[in-house]
N, C-alpha and C positions, 0 to 999 in steps of 0.2 A: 502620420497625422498625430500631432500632438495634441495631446487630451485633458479638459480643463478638470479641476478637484475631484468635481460633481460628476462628471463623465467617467475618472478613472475609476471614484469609489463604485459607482454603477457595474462598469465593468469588472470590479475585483467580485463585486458581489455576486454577481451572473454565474460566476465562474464556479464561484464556491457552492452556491445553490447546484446546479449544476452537477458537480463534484458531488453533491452529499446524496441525489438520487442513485447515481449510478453503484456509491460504497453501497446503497441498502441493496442495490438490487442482486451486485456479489454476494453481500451478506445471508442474504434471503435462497438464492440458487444454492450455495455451497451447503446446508442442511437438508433443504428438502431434497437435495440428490442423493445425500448419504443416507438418510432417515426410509425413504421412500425404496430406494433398492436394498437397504436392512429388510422391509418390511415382505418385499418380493423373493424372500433368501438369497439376493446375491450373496457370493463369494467375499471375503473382504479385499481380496487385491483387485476384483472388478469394480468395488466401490474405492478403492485408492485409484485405480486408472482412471474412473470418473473423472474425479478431483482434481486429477494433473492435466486433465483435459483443456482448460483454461489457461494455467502458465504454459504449457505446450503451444497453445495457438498463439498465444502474444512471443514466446521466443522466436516461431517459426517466421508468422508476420513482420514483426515489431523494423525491421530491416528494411524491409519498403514502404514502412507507413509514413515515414516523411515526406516522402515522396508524394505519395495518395495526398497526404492532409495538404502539400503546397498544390498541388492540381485542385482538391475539392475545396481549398478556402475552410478557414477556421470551424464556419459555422454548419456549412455543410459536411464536414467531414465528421463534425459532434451527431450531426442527427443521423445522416448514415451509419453511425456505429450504432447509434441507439435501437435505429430499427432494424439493423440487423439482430440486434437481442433481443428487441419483441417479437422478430420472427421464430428463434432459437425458443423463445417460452410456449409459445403458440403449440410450432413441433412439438415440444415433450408434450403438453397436455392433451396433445390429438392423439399423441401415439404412445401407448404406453407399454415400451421394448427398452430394454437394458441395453441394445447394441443403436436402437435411433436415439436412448436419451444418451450416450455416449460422444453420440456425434456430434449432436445438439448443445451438449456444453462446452464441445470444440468451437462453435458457430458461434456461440456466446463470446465467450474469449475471445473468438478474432474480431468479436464487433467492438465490443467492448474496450477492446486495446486502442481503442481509434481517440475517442472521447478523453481515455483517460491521457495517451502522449498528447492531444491537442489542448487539454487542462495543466501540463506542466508546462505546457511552450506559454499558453497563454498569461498563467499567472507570475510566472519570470518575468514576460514581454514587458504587462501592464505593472508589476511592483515598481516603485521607487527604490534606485539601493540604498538610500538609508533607511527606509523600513521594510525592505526585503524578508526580513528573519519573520517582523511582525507577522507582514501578511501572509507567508508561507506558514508560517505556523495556525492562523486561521483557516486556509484551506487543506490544511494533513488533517487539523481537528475535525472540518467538515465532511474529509473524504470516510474517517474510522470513525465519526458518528455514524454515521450512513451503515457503512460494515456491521456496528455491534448493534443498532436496531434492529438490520433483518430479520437475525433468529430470534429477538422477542416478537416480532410483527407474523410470525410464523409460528411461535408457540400461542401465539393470542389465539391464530386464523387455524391453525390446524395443516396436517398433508394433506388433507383430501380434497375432491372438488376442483372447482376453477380459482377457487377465491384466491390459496396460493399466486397461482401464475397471474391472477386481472392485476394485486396487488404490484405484481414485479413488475409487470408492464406498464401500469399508471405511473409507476415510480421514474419510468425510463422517458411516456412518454412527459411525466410534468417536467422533468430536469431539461428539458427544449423549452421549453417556455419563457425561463431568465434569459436561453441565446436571443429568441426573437426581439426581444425588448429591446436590447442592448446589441443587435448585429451590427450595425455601422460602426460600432468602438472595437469591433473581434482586432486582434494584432495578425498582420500580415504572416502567414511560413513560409519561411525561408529553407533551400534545403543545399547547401551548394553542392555541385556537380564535383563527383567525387570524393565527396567527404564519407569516411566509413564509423561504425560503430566501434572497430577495435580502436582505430584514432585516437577519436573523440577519449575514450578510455585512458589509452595511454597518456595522453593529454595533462589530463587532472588527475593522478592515481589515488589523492585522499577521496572526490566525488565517488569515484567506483568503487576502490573498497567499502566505505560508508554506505555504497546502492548493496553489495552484496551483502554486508553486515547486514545491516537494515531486516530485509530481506530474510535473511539465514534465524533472526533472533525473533521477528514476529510470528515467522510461521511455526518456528517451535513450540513458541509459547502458545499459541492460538491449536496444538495439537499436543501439545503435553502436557502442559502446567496443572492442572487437572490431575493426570497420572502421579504425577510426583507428590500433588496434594495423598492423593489416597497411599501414596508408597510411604507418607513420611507420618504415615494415620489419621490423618481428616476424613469426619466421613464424608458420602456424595455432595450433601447439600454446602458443608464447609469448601468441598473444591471447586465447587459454580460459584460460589460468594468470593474466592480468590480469584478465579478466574473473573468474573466483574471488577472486580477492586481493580485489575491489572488493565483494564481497558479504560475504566472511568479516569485511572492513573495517565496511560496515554496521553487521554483528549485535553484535560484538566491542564496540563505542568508546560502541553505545547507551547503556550503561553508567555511564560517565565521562561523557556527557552528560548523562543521567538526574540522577547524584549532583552534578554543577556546577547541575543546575534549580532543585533543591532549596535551594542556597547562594547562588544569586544570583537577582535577578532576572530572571524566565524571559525575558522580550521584549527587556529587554538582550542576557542569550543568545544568542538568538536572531540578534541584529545582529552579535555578534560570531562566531557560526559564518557570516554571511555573507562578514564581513571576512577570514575564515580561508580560506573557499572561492575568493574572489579569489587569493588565497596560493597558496593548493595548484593551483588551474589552471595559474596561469604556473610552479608548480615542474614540472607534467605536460610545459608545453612545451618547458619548457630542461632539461628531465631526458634521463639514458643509461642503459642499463645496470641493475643494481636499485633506484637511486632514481624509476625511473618507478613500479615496484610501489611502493613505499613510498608516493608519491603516489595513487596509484589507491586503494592501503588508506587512507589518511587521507579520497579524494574519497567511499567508499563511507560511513563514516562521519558524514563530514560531510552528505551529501545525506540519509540517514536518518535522522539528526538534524534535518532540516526537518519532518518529519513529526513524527516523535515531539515535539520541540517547540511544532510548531503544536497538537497535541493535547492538549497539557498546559497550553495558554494558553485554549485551548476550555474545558476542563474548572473552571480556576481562575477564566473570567469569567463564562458563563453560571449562571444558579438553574438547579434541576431540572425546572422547570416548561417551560426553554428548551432544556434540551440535546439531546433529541430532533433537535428544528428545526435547529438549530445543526450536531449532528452530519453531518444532511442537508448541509446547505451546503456542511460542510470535504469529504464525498465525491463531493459534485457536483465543485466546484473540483479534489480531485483528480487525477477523473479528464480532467474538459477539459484541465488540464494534462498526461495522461497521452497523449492526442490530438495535442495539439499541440507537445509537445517534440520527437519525434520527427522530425517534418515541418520544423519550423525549423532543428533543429539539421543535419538531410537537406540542405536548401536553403540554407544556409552550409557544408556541408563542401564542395555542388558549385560554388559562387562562390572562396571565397578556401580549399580543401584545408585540413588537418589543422588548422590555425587558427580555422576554422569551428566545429568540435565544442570546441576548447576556451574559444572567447567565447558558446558557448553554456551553458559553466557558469561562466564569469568574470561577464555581466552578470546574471542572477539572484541570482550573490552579492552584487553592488552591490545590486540593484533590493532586494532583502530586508533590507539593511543598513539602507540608507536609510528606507526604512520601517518599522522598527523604534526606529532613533534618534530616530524624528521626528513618530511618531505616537502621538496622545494617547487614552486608553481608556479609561473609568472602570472602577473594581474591579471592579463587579459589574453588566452589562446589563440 
């Protein structure tokens, strides 16, 4: 069904609405799990298992969910995911055990992986490609606005109590709300019979490496940049304020990357926000004073612009028949990048100190560069 202006802008917006409950309600579970099992004495590799509990159930699931989402229809399968993580909030608040809230953020993540692959299928489906960049860039903005309110909406409300969890679950269940509106415009899933996730991969190798960068450089920064603050002598409050700068940088620049998508060729782009990321690391290292924010705003932009990027390169190569599959792959990739950044980036700050965290975003910008200048794609998979 082809969709007139008014209809498609509807539907772009549904989606992003949509999108922006679900980033709060990650954002909002991923502190009060770590904060609240701190407060319990867990152990800290039981609150690191916490953690990976959600990328774990989207890598494990993420393989049949195209599947599920072309059986349960666009809009069904957003609110089935949703209530399956109002049920996960519900659990932890009833039960208050380190091995049920474990589980529980497993349940989370497998629900929640639902909404989010049926939010990249959909805002691919319904973009125009000549403003594909645009509008992918509105919805990466929508989904990491979402993500970096939670933990102020959580330092507002506190761990204790229900108010945590009623907030997470209002958030999940308002983000249904823009589907009902606009159900008749949802884009059809397609999944074709035998299509796999390594494929789809191999297919497009700048989308995947771009899904793993991505991936590899948000979660580091969202788990160390902070550390490096205090290693390179900032005190506390200097390394929250950097760590803001880096996220407000994010949401902010999507934009001008979005509108550069649209004007140039995106996979070029692409190489060239790696070449800029090189730039900006070693500005982060020989910076003082306020051009280290300035660097951190530019790093935050530029690392969310691998995403947004890579998703706009997904959307413009795959038919609709693929992007399902496709989808799958870039959130598998992802998140194994969101696993392993961490831990390498961990394991270079403890060998060669603050140097370590910033070659850990210098050589992804090479690695992305390079593969982008240099790899050959046809138009269309």
């Amino acid at each position: 069904m082809e969709l007139t202006t008014n209809e498609r802008r509807l539907s772009l917006g549904a989606v992003m609405l949509h999108m922006l409950g679900i980033g709060m309600t990650l954002g909002l579970t991923f502190p009060l799990t770590s904060l609240t099992m701190e407060a319990w004495g867990s152990s800290g590799w039981v609150i690191g298992l916490s953690g990976a509990m959600a990328p774990l159930a989207i890598l494990l699931f993420m393989p049949v969910l195209p599947h599920v989402a072309k059986r349960l229809g666009a809009i069904r399968a957003m609110m089935v995911g949703c209530a399956i993580g109002i049920g996960g909030l519900l659990i932890m608040y009833a039960i208050q055990s380190v091995p049920v809230w474990i589980v529980a953020r497993f349940i989370i993540g497998a629900g929640l992986a639902l909404p989010w692959l049926v939010g990249d299928i959909w805002i691919n489906t319904a973009a125009k490609e000549e403003s594909r960049g645009r509008v992918i860039a509105g919805y990466v903005a929508c989904l990491f606005t979402g993500f970096s309110v939670g933990p102020l909406v959580l330092d507002a409300v506190g761990i204790e109590g229900f108010m945590p969890f009623a907030l997470g679950c209002s958030a999940l269940a308002l983000a249904v709300l823009p589907l009902v509106m606009v159900g008749r415009f949802a884009p059809p899933i397609e999944a074709e019979a035998g299509s796999g996730i390594l494929s789809a991969a191999r297919a497009v190798p700048v989308m995947a490496v771009g899904a793993f960068l991505a991936g590899f450089t948000e979660a580091l920064i969202f788990s160390l940049l902070t550390i490096w603050g205090l290693d390179i002598g900032l005190d506390e409050t200097g390394t929250l304020r950097l760590l803001t700068t880096c996220v407000v940088g994010g949401v902010l620049l999507q934009f001008g990357a979005g509108l550069l998508a649209d004007r140039v060729g995106r996979q070029r782009l692409l190489g060239l926000i790696g070449l800029v990321l090189i730039a900006v690391a070693i500005l982060l290292h020989v910076a003082t004073g306020l051009v280290i924010y300035l660097a951190a705003f530019m790093t935050g932009g530029l690392i969310l612009a691998l995403y947004g990027l890579s998703l706009t390169l997904l959307g413009e190569r795959f038919p609709p028949a693929k992007l399902a599959v496709a989808s799958a792959a870039f959130l598998v990739l992802y998140q194994l990048g969101s696993i392993i950044g961490p831990v390498v980036a961990g394991l270079a700050m403890d060998g060669v100190g603050p140097l370590g965290f910033i070659l850990s975003l210098l050589i992804p910008g090479a690695i992305i560069a390079a593969v982008a200048f240099t790899a050959r794609t046809p138009k269309e998979v």
